[in-house]
N, C-alpha and C positions, 0 to 999 in steps of 0.2 A: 439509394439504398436498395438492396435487395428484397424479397418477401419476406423473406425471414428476418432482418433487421426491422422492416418498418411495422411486423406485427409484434416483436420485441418492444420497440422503441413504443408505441402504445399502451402496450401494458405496465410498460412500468412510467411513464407519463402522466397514465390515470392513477395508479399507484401514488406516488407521490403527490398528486395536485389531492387525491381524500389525504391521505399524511399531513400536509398542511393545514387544510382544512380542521381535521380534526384535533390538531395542534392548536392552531389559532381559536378554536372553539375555549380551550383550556387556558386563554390567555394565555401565551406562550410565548409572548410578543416584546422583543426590549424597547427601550426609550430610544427616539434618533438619535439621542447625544449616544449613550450606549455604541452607535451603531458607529458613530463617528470616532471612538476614542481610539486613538493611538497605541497601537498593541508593543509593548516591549519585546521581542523576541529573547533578546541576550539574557533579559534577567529571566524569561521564563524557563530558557534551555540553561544557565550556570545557576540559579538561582531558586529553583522551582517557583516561582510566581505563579501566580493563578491569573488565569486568563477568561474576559466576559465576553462574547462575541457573537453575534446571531447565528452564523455561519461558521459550520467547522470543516474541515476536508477532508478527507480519509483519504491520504495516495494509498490504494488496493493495489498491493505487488501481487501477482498472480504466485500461488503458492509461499506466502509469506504471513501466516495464519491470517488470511485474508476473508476465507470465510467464515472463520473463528469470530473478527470482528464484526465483521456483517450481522452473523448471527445476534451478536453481543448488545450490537447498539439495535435492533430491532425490539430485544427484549427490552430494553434499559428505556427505547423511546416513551412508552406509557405509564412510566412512573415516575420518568424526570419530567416529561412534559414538552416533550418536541418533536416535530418532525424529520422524516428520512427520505431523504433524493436519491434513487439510485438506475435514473435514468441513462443508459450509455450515451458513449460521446464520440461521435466517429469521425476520427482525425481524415482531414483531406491535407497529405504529406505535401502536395503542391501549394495547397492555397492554405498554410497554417494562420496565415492572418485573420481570412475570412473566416476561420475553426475558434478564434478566439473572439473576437467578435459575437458569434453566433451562439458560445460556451457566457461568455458576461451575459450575454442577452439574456439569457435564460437561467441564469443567476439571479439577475435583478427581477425578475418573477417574483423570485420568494419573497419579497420584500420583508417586515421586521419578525417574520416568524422565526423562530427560533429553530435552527436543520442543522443537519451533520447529512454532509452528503458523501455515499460509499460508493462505490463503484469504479471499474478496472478504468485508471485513464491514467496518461502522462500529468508530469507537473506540468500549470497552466497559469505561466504570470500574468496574474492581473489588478497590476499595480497602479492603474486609472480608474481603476472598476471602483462605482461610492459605495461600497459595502465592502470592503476588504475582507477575504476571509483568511482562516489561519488556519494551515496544515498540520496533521499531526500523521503519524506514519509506525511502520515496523520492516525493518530488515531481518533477514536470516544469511547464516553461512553460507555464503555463495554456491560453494560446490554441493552440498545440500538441499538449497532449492533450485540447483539446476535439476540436478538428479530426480527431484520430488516430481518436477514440473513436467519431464520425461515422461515417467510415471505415468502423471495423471491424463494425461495426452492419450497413453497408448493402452492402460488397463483403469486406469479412476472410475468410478462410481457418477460416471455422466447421466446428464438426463437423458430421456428415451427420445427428447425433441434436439438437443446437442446433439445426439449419438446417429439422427438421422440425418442433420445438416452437414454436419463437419465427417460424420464416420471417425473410427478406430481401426487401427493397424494391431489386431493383435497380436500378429506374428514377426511386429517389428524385434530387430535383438535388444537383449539388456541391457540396461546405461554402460555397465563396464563394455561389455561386447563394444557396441559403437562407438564409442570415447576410444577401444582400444584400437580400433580400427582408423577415426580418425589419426590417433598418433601415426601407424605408417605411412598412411596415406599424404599426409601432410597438408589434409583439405584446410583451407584459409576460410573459403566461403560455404557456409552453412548453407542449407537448404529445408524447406519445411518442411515438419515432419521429424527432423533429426535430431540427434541427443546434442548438438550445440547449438540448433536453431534459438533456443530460446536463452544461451548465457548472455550474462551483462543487462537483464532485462530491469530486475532492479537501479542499478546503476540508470538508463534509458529512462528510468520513467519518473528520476530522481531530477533527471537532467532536463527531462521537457520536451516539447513537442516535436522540433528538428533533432531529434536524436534516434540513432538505430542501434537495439541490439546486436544486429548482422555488421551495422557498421564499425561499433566497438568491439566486436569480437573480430573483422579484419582488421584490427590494431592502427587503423589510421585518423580514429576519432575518438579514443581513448582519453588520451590531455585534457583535452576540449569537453569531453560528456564528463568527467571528473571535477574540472573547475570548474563549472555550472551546476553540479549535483552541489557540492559543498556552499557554494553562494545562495543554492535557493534554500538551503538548510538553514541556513544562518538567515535569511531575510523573510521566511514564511513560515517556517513551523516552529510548534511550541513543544514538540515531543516526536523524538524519532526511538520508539524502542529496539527494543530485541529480541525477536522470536525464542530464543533458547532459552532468556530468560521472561514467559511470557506475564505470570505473579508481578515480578515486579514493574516491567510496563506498566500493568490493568493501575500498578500504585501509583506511576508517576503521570498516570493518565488521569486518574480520580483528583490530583491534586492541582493541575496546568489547567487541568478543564472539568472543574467539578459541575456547571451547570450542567451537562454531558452523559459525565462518566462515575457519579455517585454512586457507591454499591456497588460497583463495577465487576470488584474482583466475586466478590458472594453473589450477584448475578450470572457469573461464567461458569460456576461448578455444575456439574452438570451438562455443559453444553458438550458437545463432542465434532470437534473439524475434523475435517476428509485429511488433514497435512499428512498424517501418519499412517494412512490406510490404503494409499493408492500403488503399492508396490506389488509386480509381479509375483515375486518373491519373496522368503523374506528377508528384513532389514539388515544390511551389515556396513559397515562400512567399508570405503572405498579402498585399495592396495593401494600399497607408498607412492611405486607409478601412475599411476592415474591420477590423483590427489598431486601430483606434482604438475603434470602436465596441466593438469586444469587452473592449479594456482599460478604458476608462472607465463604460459604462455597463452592460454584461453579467457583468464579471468584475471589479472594482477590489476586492472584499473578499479575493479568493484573490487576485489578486498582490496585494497587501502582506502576505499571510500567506506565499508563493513566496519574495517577497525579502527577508523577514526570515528566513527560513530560510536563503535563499542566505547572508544574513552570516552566522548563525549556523554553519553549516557551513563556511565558510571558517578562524571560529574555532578549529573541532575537527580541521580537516584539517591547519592548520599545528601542534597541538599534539600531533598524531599523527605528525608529522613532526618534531617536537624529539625525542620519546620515541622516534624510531626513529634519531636523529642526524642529521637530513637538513637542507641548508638548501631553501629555496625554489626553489631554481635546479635541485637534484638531482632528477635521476629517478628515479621509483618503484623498488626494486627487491624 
């Protein structure tokens, strides 16, 4: 690791190990049988079931009101009673075995305290690991959080110690500019920095650790990052919402994981994420071409992965909504 990584990587190290600490203080601890129970996935995503589990997982899509929820569960931690991990986790793309190993290990750290761990990482199966934990997530419209992600890269509200490691390009051009530019050009292969560097990222991190953004956006790993984003959706997480529709998430998250996410939604008001604030200019949306290009030839494997989760979550949302007596017409309360 770098200096700047390994003096990250301690601060929130110690962060996290007081978080426990003072969690476990608050008894915040399940039972092993607890720890051992068989998590239904199918009935918590069709069904809204409610889910007990010491360990919860936040896949953090980068611009995906990702520090919406960051924010969300820090607040929510001292009142519900548990700790928050949000140690990073740095993938070595060669030795992804030895990443996963090293990610369980430090897993099994936390032993039966009760954590929701946040922070930017790939999905990471770890279906031998004796603490299973269970994912819960949020997508957003693809060509929107490409756009946003852009953004935040080249004009965002970074820190003054981001802004000195990494720098900002702030004379890089506007997402259209560069999108429009890639259409002539007919660049395949992104490069960092660029308004495609970072498409399909969601999809990538849905998919797990051998997956690349860059690789799915040169359209030859596409399939493949698609049918493993949907398998681990179905085999780990109890909640994938939807940025656009963020209220009703905060609901179907309160009720899949109410140890958690109690008060969830009346804890949020007020909070304010960077999602919306990191534009050059201001906000419009995208022209017909552009928005086409992006849908069809840049991004078609993550939206059909976007709007299979839209149905999916529509599913969960009205079934969260019978469990709480509501029809369709009723408003959230």
């Amino acid at each position: 690791m770098s200096f700047r990584q390994k003096a990250g990587d301690t601060y929130w190290l110690v962060r996290s190990a007081h978080s426990r600490w003072t969690a476990s203080s608050a008894v915040s601890v399940f039972p092993s049988s607890k720890q051992e129970a068989v998590v239904d996935f199918r009935a918590s995503l069709e069904e809204c079931a409610p889910v007990e589990t010491a360990l919860a997982m936040h896949l953090k899509v980068p611009k995906a009101a990702s520090t919406t929820i960051f924010d969300l569960v820090y607040a929510l931690s001292s009142e519900n009673g548990f700790a928050v991990d949000s140690r990073p986790i740095y993938v070595n793309s060669e030795k992804i075995g030895r990443t996963k190993r090293e990610y369980a290990s430090y897993l099994s750290s936390f032993g039966s305290v009760k954590t929701i761990r946040t922070a930017h990482c790939p999905y990471v199966a770890l279906g031998l690991f004796q603490q299973r934990p269970v994912y819960f997530g949020l997508v957003r419209e693809p060509s929107k959080r490409l756009s946003s992600h852009y953004e935040y890269l080249h004009w965002g509200p970074r820190s003054k110690w981001a802004t000195f490691w990494k720098g900002q390009n702030k004379e890089a051009p506007s997402f259209e500019a560069c999108v429009s530019e890639k259409m002539k050009t007919n660049m395949q292969l992104p490069t960092p920095g660029d308004c495609l560097y970072w498409a399909n990222a969601q999809l990538a991190y849905f998919c797990g650790l051998d997956c690349s953004p860059q690789a799915i956006t040169a359209n030859h790993d596409g399939p493949r990052a698609l049918q493993k984003a949907n398998r681990h959706v179905q085999e780990a997480f109890v909640a994938v919402g939807i940025v656009e529709r963020l209220d009703d998430a905060l609901f179907v998250f309160e009720r899949v994981l109410p140890a958690f996410f109690a008060n969830a939604r009346a804890r949020a008001t007020g909070l304010v994420s960077r999602v919306n604030n990191n534009h050059r200019t201001k906000p419009k949306g995208l022209n017909s071409t552009i928005q086409t290009y992006l849908r069809d030839i840049v991004l078609p494997y993550e939206y059909r992965f976007y709007e299979s989760l839209l149905t999916q979550f529509d599913t969960q949302f009205q079934a969260c909504q019978r469990r709480q007596g509501l029809s369709s017409s009723d408003p959230l309360t």
